[in-house]
Residue frames as qw, qx, qy, qz and C-alpha x, y, z in Angstrom:
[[0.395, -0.358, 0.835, -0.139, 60.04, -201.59, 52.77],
 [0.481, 0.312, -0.729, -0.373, 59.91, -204.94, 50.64],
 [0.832, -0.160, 0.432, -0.309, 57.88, -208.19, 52.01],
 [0.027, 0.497, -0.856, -0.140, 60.28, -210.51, 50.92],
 [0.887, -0.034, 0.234, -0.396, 58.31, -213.99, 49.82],
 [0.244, 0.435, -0.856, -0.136, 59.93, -217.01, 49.87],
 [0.253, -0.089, -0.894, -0.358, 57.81, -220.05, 49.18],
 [0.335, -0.654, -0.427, -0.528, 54.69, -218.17, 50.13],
 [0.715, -0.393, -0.259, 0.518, 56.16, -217.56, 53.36],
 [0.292, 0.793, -0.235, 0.480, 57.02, -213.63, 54.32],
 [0.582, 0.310, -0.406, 0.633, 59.84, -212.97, 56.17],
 [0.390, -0.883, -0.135, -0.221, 58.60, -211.13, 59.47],
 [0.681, -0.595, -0.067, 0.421, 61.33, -211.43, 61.36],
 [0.553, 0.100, 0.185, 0.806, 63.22, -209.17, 59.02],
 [0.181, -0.793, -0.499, -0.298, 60.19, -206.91, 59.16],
 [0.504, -0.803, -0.297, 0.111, 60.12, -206.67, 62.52],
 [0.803, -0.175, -0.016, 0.570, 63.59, -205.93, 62.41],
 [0.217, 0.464, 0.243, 0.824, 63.66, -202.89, 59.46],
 [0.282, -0.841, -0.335, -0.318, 60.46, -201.78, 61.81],
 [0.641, -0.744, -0.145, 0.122, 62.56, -201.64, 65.13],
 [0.585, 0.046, 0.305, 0.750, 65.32, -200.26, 63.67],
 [0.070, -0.433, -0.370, -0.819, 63.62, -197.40, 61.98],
 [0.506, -0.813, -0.106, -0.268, 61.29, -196.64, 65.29],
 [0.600, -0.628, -0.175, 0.462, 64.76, -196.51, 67.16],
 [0.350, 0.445, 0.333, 0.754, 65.83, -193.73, 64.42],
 [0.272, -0.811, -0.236, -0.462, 62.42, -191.97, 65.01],
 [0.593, -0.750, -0.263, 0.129, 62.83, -192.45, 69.00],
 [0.553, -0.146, 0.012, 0.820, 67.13, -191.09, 68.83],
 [0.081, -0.493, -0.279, -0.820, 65.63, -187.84, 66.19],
 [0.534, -0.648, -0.385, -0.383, 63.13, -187.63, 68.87],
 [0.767, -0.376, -0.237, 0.463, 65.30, -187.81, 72.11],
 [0.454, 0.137, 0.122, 0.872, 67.76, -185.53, 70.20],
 [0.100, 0.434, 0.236, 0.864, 65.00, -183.16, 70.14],
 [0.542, -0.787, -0.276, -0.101, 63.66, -183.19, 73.40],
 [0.701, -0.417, -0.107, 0.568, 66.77, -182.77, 74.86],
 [0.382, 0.228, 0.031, 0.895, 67.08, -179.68, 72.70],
 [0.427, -0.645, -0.404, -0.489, 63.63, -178.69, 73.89],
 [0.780, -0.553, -0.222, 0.194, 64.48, -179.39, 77.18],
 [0.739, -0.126, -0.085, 0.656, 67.50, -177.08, 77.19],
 [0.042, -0.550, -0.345, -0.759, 65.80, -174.54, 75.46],
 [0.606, -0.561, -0.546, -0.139, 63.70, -174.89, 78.36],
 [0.795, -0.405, -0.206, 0.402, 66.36, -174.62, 80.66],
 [0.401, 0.071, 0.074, 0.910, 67.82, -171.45, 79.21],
 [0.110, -0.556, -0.229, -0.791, 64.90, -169.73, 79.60],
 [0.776, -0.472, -0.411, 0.080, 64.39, -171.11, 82.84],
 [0.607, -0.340, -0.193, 0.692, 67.63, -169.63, 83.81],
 [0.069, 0.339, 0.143, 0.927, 67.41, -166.16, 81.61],
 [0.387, -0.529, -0.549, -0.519, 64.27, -165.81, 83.64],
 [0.608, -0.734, -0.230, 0.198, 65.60, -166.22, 87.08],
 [0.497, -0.083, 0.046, 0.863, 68.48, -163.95, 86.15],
 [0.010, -0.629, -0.239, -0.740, 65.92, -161.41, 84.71],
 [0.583, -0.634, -0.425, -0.281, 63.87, -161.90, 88.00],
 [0.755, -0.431, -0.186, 0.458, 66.51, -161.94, 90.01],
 [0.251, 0.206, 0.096, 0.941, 68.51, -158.50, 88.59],
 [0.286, -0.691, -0.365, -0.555, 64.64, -156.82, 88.89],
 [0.727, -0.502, -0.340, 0.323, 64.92, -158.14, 92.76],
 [0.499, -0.319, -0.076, 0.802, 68.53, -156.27, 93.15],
 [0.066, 0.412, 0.168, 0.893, 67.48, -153.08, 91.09],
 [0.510, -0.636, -0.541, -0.209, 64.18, -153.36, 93.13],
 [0.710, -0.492, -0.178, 0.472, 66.35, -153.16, 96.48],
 [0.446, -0.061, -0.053, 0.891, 68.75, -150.58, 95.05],
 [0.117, 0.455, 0.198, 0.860, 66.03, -148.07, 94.46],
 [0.544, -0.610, -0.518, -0.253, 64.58, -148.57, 97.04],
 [0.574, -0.428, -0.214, 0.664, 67.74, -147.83, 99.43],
 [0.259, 0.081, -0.037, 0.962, 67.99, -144.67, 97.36],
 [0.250, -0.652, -0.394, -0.597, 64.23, -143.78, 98.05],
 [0.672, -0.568, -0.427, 0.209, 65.17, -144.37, 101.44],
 [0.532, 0.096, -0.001, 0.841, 68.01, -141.71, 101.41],
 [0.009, 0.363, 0.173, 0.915, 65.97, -139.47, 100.09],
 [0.502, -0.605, -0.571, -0.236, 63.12, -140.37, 101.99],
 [0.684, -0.407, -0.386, 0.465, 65.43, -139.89, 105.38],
 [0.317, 0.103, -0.035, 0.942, 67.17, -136.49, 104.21],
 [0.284, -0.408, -0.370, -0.785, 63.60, -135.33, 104.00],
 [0.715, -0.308, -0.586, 0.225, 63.16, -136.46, 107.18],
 [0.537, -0.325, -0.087, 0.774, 66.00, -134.95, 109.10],
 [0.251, 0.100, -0.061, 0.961, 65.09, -131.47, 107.41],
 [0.444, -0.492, -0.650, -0.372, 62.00, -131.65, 108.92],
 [0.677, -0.565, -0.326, 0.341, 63.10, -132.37, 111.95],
 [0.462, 0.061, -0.051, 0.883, 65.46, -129.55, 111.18],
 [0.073, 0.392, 0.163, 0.902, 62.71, -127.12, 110.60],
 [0.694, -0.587, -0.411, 0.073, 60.64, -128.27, 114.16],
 [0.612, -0.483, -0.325, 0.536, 63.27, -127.35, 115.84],
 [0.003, 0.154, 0.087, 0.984, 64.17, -123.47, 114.22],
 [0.282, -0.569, -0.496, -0.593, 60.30, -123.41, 114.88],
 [0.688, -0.570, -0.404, 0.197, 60.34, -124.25, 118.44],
 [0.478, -0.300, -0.191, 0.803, 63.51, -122.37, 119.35],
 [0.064, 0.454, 0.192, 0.868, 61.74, -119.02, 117.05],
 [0.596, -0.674, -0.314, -0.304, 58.54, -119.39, 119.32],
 [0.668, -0.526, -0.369, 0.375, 60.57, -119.74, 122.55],
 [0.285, -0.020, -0.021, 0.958, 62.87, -116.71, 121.69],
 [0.080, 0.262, 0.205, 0.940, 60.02, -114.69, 121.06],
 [0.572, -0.553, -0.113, -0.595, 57.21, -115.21, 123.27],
 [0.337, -0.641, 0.440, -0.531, 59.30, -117.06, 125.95],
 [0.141, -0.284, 0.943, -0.106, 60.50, -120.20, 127.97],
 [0.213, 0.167, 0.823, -0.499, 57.60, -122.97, 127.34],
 [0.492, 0.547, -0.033, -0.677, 55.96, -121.65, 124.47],
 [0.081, -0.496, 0.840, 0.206, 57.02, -124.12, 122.19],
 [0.391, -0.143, 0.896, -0.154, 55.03, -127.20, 123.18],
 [0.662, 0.319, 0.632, -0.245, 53.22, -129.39, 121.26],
 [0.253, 0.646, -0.407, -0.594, 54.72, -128.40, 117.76],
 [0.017, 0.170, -0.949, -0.266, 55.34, -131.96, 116.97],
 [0.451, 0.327, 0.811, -0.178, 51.91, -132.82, 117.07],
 [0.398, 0.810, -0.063, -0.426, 51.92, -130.43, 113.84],
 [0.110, -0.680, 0.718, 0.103, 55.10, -131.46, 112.40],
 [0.259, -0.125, 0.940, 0.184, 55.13, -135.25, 112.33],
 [0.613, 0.482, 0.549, -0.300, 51.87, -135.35, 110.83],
 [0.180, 0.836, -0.166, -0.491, 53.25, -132.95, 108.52],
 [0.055, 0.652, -0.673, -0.345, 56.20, -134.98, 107.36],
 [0.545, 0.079, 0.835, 0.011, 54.25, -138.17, 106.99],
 [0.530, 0.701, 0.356, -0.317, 51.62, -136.70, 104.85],
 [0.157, 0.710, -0.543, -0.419, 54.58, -135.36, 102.62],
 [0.131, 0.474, -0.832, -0.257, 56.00, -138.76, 102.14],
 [0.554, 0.218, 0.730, -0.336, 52.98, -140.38, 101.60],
 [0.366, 0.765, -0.098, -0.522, 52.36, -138.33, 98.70],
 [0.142, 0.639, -0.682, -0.327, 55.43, -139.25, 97.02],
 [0.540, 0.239, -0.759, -0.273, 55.17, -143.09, 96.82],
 [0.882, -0.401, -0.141, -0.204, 53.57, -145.79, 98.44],
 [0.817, 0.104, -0.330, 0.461, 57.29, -146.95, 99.38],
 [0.129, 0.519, -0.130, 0.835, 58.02, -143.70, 100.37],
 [0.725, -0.431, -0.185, -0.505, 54.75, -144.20, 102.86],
 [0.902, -0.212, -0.354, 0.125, 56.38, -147.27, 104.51],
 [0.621, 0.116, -0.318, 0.707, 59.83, -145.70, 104.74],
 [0.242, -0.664, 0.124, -0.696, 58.05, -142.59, 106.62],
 [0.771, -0.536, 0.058, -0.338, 56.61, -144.79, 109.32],
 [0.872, 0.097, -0.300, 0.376, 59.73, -147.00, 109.52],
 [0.443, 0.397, -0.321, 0.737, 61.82, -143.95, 110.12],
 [0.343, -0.627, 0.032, -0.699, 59.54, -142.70, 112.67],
 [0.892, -0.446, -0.040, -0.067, 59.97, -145.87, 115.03],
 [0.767, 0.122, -0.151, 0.611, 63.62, -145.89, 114.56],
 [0.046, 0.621, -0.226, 0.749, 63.67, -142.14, 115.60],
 [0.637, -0.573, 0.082, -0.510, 61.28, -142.74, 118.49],
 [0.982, -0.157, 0.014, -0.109, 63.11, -145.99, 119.36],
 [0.866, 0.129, -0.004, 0.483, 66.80, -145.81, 118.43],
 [0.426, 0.417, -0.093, 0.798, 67.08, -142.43, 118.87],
 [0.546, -0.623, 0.027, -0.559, 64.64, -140.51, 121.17],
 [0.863, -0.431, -0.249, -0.081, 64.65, -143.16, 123.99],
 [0.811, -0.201, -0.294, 0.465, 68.02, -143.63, 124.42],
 [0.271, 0.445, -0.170, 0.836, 68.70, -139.63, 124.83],
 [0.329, -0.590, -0.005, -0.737, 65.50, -139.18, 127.00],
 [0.930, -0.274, -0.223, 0.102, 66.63, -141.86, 129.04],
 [0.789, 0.106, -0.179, 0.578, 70.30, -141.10, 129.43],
 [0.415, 0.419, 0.001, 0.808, 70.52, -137.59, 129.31],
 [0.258, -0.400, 0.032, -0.879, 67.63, -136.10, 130.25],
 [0.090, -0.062, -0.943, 0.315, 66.69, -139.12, 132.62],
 [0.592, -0.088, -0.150, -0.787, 63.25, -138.71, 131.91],
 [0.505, -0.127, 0.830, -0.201, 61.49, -142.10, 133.31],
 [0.103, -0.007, 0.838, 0.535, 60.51, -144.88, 130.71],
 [0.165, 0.644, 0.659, -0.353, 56.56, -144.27, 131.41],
 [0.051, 0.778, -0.025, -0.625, 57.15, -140.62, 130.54],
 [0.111, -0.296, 0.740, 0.594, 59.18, -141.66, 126.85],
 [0.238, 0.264, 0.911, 0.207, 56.97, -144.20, 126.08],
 [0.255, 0.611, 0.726, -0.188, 53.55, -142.11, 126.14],
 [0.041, -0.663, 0.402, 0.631, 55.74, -139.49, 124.05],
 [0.020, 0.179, -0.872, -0.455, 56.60, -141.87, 121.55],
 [0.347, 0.469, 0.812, 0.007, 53.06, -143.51, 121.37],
 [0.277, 0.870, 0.230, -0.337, 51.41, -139.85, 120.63],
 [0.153, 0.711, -0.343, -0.594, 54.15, -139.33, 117.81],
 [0.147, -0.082, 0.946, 0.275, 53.77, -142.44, 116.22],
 [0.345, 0.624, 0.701, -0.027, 49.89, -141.88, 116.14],
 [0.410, 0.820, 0.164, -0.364, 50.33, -138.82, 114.53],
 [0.210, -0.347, 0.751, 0.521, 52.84, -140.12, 112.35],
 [0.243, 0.053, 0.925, 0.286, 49.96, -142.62, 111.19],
 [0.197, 0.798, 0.388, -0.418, 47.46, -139.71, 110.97],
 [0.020, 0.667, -0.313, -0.676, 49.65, -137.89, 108.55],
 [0.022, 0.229, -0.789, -0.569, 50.30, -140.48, 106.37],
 [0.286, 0.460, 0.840, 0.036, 46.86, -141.49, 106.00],
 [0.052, 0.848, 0.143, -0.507, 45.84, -137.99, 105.46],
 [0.193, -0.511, 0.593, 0.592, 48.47, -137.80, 102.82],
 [0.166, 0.154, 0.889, 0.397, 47.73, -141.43, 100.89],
 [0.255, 0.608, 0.747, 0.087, 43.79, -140.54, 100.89],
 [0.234, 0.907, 0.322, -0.138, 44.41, -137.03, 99.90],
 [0.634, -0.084, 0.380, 0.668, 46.59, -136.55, 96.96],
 [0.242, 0.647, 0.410, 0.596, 44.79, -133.58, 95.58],
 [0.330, -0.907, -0.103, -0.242, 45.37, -131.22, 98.82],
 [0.007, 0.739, -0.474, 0.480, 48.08, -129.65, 100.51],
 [0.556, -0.361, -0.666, 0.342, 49.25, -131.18, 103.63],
 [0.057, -0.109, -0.298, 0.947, 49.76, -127.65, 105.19],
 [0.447, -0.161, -0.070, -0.877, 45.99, -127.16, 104.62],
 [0.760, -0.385, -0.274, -0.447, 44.78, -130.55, 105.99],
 [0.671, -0.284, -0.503, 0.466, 46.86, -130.01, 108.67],
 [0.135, 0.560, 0.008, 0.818, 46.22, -126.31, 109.57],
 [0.639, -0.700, -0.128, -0.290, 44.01, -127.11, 112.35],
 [0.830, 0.192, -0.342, 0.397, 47.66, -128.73, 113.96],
 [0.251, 0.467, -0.130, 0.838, 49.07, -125.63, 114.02],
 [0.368, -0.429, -0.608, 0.558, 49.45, -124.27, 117.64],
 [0.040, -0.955, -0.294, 0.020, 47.64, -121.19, 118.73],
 [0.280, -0.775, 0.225, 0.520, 51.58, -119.70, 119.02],
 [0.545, 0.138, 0.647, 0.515, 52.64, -121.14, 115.36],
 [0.133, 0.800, 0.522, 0.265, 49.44, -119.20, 114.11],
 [0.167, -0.968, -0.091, 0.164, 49.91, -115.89, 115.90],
 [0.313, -0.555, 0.520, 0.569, 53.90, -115.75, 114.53],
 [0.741, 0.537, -0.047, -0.400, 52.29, -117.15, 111.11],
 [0.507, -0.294, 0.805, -0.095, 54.31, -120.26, 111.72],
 [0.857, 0.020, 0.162, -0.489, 53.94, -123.07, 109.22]]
């Protein structure tokens, strides 16, 4: 920029002008690039809650399918309680039976402790939904058992629900069938039951 002198006199106002002129330039260039900064910004802002947000739904979907599995594994539990119970009654008689589940649910927590801390949750979930959504409303209805009588059922299988799966989570280097052998009923043991 030129200082213009005319009779020893410079020209500021023309200065000032070139100056404010040239620092709105800088400030537009500068605008222009915050605003690309700022978009930048804003796409990653958004690629971020799309990443975060997909993780979320995958998160959820494997989780329904650990549940699945978690449940089938469940239910053939419960499948193999009950071939136990009915072997023991056929073979040593009406009444023989009792107390398997206090073998059993421990049994199947400890399993699906093992497998995954998720897994863990969905054990003890499924166990209050059995004892609660299912149990109750049969030993209530059907077998008109009174609600006293359910309830102190359901408490004792829910504590050894939460016996198993501790058992399980703090012992990942041992069988469950061996730190649950004591369990095992004095008829379970004498048919070699496990």
């Amino acid at each position: 920029m030129e200082y213009m002198v005319n009779g020893g006199d410079v020209l500021i106002d023309e200065v000032i002008e070139e100056r404010r002129l040239k620092r709105a330039k800088n400030n537009e260039k500068s605008s222009m690039f915050e605003g690309l900064r700022s978009l930048s910004q804003k796409a990653k802002d958004i690629s971020t809650i799309a990443k975060n947000t997909s993780d979320k739904i995958y998160s959820k979907i494997e989780n329904i399918g650990e549940l699945a599995a978690d449940t089938k594994l469940a239910y053939d539990y419960w499948k193999k309680m009950r071939k136990t119970g009915n072997q023991i009654v056929n073979t040593l008689g009406s009444g023989q039976g009792a107390d398997i589940d206090n073998y059993y649910h421990p049994l199947l927590q400890c399993e699906l402790a093992k497998i995954s801390p998720q897994s863990r949750e969905n054990g003890i979930a499924l166990g209050y939904a059995k004892e609660y959504l299912m149990d109750y409303p049969f030993k209530k209805i059907i077998k008109k058992q009174k609600h006293d009588v359910i309830m102190e059922d359901s408490r004792k299988d829910l504590k050894n629900n939460l016996y198993g799966s501790n058992l399980g989570r703090d012992n990942l280097d041992k069988s469950c069938e061996e730190l649950l052998d004591d369990r095992r009923t004095k008829n379970m043991k004498k048919l070699g039951i496990r």
